[in-house]
C-alpha positions in Angstrom: 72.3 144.8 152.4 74.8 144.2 154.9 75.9 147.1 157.2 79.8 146.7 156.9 81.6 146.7 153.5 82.0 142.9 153.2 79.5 141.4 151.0 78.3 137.7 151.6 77.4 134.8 149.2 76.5 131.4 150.9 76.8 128.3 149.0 74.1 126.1 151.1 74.7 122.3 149.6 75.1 119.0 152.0 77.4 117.8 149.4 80.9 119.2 150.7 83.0 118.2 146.9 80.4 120.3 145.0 80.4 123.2 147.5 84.1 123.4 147.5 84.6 123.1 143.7 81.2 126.0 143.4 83.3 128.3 146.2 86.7 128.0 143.8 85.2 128.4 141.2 83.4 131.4 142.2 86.4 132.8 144.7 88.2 133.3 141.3 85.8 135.3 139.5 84.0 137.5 142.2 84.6 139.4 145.2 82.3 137.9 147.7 83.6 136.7 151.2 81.7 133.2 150.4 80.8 130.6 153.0 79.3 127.4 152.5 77.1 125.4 154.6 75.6 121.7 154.5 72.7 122.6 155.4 69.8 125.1 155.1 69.3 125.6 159.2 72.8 126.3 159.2 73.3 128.9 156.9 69.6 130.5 158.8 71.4 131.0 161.5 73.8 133.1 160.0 71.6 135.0 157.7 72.7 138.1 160.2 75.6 138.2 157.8 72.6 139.8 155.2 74.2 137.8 152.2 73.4 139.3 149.1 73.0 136.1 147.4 72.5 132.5 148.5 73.0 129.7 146.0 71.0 127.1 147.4 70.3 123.5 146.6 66.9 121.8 146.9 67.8 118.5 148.0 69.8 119.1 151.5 69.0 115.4 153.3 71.8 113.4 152.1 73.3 113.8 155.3 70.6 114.6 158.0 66.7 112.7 156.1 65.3 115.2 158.4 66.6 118.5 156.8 64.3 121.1 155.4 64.5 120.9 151.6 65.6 123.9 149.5 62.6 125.7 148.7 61.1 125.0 152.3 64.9 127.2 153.6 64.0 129.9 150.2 60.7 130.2 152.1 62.6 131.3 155.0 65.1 133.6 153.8 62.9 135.8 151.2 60.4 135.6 154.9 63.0 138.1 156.9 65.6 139.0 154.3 63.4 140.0 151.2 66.4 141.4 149.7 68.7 138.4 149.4 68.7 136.8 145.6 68.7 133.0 146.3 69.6 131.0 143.2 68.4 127.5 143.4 70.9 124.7 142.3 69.8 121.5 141.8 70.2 117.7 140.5 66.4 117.8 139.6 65.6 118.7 136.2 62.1 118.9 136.8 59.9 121.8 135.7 57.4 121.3 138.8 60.7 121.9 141.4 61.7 124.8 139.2 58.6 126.6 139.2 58.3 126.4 142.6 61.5 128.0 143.5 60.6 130.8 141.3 56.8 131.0 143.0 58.3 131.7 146.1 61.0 134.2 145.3 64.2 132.5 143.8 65.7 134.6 141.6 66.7 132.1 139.0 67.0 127.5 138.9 70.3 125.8 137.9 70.4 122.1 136.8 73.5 120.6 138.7 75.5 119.2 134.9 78.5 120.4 133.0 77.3 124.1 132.4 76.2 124.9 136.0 78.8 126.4 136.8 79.2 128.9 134.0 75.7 129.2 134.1 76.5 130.7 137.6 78.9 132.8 136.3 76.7 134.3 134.4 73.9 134.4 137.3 76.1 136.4 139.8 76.8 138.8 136.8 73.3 139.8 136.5 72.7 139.9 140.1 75.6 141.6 141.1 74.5 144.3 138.4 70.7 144.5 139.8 72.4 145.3 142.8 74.3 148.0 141.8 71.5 149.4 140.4 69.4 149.2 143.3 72.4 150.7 145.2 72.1 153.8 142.5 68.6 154.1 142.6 68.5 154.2 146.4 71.2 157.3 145.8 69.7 159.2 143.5 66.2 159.0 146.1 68.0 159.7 148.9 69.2 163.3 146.3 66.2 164.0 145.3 64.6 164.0 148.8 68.0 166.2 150.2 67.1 168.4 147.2 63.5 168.8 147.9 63.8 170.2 151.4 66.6 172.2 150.0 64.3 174.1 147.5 61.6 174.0 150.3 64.0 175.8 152.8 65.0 178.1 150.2 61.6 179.0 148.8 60.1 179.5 152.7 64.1 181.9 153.3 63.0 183.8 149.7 59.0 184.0 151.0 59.8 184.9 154.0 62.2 188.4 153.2 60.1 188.9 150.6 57.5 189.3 153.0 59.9 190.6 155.4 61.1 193.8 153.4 57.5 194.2 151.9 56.6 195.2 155.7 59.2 197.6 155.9 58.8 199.4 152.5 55.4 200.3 153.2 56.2 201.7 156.6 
């Protein structure tokens, strides 16, 4: 999760149209400060910006034939930044491309077509909720440990006069 208050999407696809119609799209129904990059070595080296989501495409050589593909980059981010959902979007609608962007750590496949973007909608609605809730449950832990050493510190206070005035009494 990223230290300041801003919270990052990258939109990692070498075709510029179909990033900028994604990043409207999106900049309309969510929050996120979103970049986009064309390709997968350029949004690594800004993964310091700890993006809570990178929607990532698996072909990214239009441009450059000798650019990592998609779930080579996935392999990458979930390596140092475990935390970051990475959505794979993609013209293949093959299930061997899917299943490997799930085996190493995407959170979900979208087939480039005339629901992906809704689809994404709906994507960055689930996520954005798992993160809330990971946000709450690292809240209520952080509690329940303040709480603990609270009851500790007060049980050792209430041992300690009781043992404290149990010397005097039997002065």
């Amino acid at each position: 999760m990223a230290t300041d208050t801003k919270r990052y999407l990258f939109l990692v696809d070498d075709e510029p149209i179909q990033n900028e119609m994604l990043k409207d799209y999106l900049a309309e129904r969510f929050l996120y400060n979103i970049k986009t990059y064309e390709s997968g070595e350029e949004a690594l080296k800004h993964m310091h910006l700890n993006p809570e989501i990178v929607v990532l495409d698996y072909h990214l050589s239009a441009h450059k034939p000798d650019a990592k593909n998609g779930v080579d980059i996935l392999k990458r981010i979930k390596e140092k930044h475990s935390d970051t959902q990475v959505i794979m979007l993609s013209g293949q609608d093959k299930i061997e491309v899917a299943i490997d962007s799930m085996k190493y750590g995407a959170y979900d496949y979208v087939v480039k077509g005339e629901t992906a973007f809704s689809r994404m909608e709906n994507i960055l609605n689930n996520v954005s909720e798992l993160h809330k809730v990971r946000a709450i449950n690292g809240a209520f832990k952080k509690t329940i440990v303040f709480l603990s050493v609270v009851i500790g510190v007060i049980i050792l206070f209430s041992l300690y006069l009781y043992f404290f005035t149990s010397a005097f009494t039997h002065m």
